[in-house]
C-alpha positions in Angstrom: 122.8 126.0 54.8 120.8 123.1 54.8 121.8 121.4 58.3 121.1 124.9 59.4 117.3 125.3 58.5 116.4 121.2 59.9 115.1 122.5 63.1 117.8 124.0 65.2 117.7 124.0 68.8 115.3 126.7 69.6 116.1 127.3 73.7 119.2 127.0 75.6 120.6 124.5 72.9 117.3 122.1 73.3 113.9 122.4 71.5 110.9 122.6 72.9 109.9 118.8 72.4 112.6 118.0 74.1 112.0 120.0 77.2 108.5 118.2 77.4 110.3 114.7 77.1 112.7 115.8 80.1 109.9 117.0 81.9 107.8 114.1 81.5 110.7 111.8 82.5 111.0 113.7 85.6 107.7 113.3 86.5 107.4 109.5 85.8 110.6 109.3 88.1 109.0 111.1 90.7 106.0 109.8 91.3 107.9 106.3 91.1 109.9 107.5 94.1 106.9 109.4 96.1 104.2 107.4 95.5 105.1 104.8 98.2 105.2 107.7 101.2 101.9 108.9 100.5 100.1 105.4 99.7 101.3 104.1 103.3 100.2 107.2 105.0 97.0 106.6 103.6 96.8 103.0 104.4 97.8 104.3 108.5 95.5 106.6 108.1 92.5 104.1 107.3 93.8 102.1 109.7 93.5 104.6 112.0 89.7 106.2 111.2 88.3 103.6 108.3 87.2 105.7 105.4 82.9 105.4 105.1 81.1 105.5 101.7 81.6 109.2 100.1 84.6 110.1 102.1 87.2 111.9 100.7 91.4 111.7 101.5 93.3 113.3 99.8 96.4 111.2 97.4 99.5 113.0 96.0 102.0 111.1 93.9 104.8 114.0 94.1 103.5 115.7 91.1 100.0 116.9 92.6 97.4 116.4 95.0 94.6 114.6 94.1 90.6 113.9 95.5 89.6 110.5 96.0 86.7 109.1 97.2 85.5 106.2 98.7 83.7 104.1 96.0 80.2 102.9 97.3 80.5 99.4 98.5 83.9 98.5 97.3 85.3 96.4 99.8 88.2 95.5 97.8 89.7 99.4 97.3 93.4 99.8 97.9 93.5 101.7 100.7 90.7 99.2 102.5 92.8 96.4 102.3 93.5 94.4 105.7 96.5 94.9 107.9 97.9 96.0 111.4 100.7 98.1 111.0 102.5 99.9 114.1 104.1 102.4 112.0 105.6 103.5 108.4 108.3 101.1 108.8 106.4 98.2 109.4 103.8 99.0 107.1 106.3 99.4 104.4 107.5 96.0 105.0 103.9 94.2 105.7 102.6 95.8 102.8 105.5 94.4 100.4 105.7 90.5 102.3 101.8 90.4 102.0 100.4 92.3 99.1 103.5 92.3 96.8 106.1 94.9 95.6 103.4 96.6 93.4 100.9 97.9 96.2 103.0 100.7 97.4 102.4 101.7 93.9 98.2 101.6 94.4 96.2 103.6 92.7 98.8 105.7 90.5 97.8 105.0 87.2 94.6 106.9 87.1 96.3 110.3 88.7 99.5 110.1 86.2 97.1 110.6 83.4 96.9 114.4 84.4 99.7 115.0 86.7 102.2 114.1 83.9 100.6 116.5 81.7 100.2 119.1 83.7 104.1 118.6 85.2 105.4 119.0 80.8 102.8 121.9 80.7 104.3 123.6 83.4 108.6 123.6 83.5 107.8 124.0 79.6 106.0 127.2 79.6 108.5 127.7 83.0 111.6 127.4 80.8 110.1 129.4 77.9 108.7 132.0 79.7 111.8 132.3 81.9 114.3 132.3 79.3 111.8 135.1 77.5 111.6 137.5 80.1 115.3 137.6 81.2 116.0 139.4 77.7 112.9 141.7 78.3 114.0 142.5 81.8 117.5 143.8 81.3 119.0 144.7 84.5 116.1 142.7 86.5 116.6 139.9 84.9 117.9 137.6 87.7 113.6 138.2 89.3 112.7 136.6 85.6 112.0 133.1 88.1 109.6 134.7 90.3 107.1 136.1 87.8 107.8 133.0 85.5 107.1 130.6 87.5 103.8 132.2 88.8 102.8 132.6 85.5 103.4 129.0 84.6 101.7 127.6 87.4 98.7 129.6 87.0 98.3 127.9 83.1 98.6 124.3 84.5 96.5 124.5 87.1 93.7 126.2 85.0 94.0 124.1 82.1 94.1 120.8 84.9 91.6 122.4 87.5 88.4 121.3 85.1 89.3 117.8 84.6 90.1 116.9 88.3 86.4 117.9 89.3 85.3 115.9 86.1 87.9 112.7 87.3 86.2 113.1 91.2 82.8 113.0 89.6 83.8 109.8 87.5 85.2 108.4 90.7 82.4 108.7 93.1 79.3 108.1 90.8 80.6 105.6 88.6 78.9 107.6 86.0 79.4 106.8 81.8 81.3 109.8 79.6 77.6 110.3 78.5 75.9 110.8 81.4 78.9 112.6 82.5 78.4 114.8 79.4 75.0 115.3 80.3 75.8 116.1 84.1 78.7 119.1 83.7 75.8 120.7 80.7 73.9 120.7 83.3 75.8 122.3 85.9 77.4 125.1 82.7 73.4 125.8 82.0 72.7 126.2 86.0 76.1 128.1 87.4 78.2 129.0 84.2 81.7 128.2 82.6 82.7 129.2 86.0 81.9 126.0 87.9 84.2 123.9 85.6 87.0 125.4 87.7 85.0 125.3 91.2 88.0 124.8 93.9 90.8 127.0 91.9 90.9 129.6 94.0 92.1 127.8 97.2 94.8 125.8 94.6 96.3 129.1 93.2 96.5 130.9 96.6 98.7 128.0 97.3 100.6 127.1 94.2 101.0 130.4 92.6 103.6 131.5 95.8 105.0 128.5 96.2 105.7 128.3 92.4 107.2 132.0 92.3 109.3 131.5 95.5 110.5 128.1 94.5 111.9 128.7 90.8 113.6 132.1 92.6 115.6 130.2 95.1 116.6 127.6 93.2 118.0 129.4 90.4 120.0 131.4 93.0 120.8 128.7 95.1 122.4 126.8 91.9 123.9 130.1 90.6 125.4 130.4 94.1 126.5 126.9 94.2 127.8 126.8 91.0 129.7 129.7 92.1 131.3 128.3 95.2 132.4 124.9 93.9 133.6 126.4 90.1 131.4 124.3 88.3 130.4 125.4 85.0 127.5 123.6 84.9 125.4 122.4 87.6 125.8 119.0 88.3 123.2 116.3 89.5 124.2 117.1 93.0 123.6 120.6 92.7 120.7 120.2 91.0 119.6 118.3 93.8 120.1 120.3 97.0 118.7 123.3 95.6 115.8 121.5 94.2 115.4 120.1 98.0 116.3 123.9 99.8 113.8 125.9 98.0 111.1 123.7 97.7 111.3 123.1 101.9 111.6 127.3 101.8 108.3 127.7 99.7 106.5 124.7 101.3 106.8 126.5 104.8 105.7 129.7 103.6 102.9 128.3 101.7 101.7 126.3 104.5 98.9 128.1 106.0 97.1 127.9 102.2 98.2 123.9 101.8 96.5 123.3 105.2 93.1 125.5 104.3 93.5 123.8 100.4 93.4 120.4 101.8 90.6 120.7 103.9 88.4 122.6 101.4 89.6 120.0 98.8 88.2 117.3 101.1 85.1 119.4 101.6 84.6 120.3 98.0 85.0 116.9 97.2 82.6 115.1 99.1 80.0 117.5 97.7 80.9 116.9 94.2 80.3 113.5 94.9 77.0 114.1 96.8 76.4 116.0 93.5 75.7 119.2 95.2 76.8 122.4 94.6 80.0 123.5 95.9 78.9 126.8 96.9 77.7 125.6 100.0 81.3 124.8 100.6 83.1 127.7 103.1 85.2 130.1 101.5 88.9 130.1 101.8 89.8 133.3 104.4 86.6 131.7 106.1 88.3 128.4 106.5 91.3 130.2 107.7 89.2 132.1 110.8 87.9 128.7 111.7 91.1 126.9 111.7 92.7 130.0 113.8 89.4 129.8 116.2 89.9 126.1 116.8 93.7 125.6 116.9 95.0 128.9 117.6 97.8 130.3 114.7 99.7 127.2 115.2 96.7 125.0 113.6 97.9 127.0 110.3 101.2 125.3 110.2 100.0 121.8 111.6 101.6 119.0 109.4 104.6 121.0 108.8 106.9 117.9 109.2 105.2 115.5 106.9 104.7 118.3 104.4 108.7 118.7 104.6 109.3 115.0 103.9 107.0 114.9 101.1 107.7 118.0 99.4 112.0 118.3 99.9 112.6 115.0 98.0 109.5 115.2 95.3 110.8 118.8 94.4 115.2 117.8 94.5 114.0 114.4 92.2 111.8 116.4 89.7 114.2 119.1 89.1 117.3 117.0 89.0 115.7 114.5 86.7 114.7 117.1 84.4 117.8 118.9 84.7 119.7 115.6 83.8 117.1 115.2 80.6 117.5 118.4 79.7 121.9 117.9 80.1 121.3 114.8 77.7 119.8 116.3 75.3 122.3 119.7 75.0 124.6 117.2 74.7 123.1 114.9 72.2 122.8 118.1 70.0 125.7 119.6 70.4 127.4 116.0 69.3 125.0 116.4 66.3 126.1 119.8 65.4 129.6 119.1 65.2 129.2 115.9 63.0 127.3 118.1 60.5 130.5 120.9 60.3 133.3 117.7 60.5 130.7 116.4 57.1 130.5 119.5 56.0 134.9 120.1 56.2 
């Protein structure tokens, strides 16, 4: 009786704690695999159109997107550093001969300190919430995914959405956490509780579907290949492939709100770090119009290809890691369970 009450495995024969540990392996493993693609198509980007003082570009490390701007007379930024490069390739291998293994890794650090968060935040409440409503929904229970997932994603973003906008403000005024302080009591007194969470719209319109059609094809796509090659559990390689099909399925549905999110991210951000109000910023649908105006329907899908590469292998690596943590650990505790009975005999 006493082995019994230390704690049991409360989910799926893992605990909670250890389903953030997974999850936060994952995301450390991702963002060591991504990081690289989106740090040299920012350096052939600058190449390209140099970035002035205040400019924003936007910097995702497989976990998240993130603002950055251009820090007022820093010469020496990552992403301003010299080089020719006629394309990824080369600029994979100048960067490493030059500037050393580590720079394809450039500026990381700062963004893992809330991307790794939110990532545990969200497959735990994912996982929970999932594993929750499936005995709620009875006879619907396979659609569990879909409103899980949405749900989780709308918690991480809200509880990350307020400290991005404080991390751009940090970035582009090089302010102290006391003037900082001073700065967002200001803004609270003037707008509201509301402007702590400027710029979430445009992120949920995005993430919210992508989150609910992406957790809903890849636990059918795993059920299904699960199925077809009489596996029990779903290996690495399964893990893998549906992690990679229903995150390029979400990310071309979602499309049309990444392309309007990144460029009122941009736009949002450079005002932030002009310190004006973000009001003046256009709305969403209002973005859209002018996008459709300009480029015609097709402007809504531009980037669909780089999105593709990016998303497929930071979605099959972040799911298959954590599905491997997750393995480990059901395993590490079921090992544990039947040393306590063979003690206990």
């Amino acid at each position: 009786m006493s082995g019994q009450s230390a704690a049991p495995p409360a989910f799926n024969g893992i605990t909670p704690v250890q389903q953030m540990v997974a999850s936060c392996s994952g995301a450390i493993v991702t963002s060591l695999f991504v990081t690289p693609l989106d740090v040299v198509k920012i350096r052939l980007q600058a190449q390209k159109n140099p970035f002035p003082k205040g400019k924003c570009f936007v910097y995702c490390n497989g976990l998240m997107d993130h603002i950055c701007v251009c820090e007022n007379g820093n010469s020496k930024a990552w992403y301003k550093a010299p080089g020719h490069f006629s394309g990824t390739l080369d600029a994979f291998v100048k960067i490493i001969r030059h500037e050393g293994m580590a720079a394809l890794w450039s500026g990381l650090p700062p963004t893992l300190v809330m991307a790794v968060p939110a990532t545990v935040i969200y497959f735990t409440c994912y996982d929970q919430l999932c594993a929750a409503l499936r005995v709620r929904m009875g006879d619907r229970a396979q659609e569990a995914p879909l409103l899980a997932g949405a749900i989780a994603r709308v918690g991480s973003a809200t509880v990350i959405s307020p400290l991005e906008l404080i991390r751009t403000k940090l970035q582009s005024q090089k302010q102290s956490y006391g003037e900082l302080t001073q700065l967002i009591r200001s803004a609270v007194e003037a707008e509201g509780w509301r402007s702590l969470w400027r710029g979430l719209g445009p992120t949920l319109l995005r993430d919210v579907p992508f989150s609910a059609m992406y957790w809903y094809n890849y636990e059918r796509t795993k059920s299904f290949l699960c199925e077809r090659y009489d596996s029990r559990e779903p290996t690495f390689t399964i893990t893998f492939i549906s992690g990679a099909v229903s995150g390029s399925i979400a990310s071309i549905v979602t499309l049309p709100f990444d392309v309007v999110k990144t460029r009122r991210q941009v736009e949002l951000g450079e005002l932030q770090a002009k310190n004006l109000s973000g009001q003046a910023s256009s709305s969403t649908f209002s973005v859209m119009r002018r996008i459709v105006a300009q480029d015609g329907f097709p402007g809504l899908f531009a980037g669909i290809f780089p999105r593709l590469i990016k998303v497929a292998p930071a979605c099959a690596i972040m799911i298959s890691s954590y599905e491997f943590g997750k393995a480990f650990f059901r395993k590490h505790n079921q090992e544990k369970i039947l040393g306590k009975q063979k003690s206990l005999t």
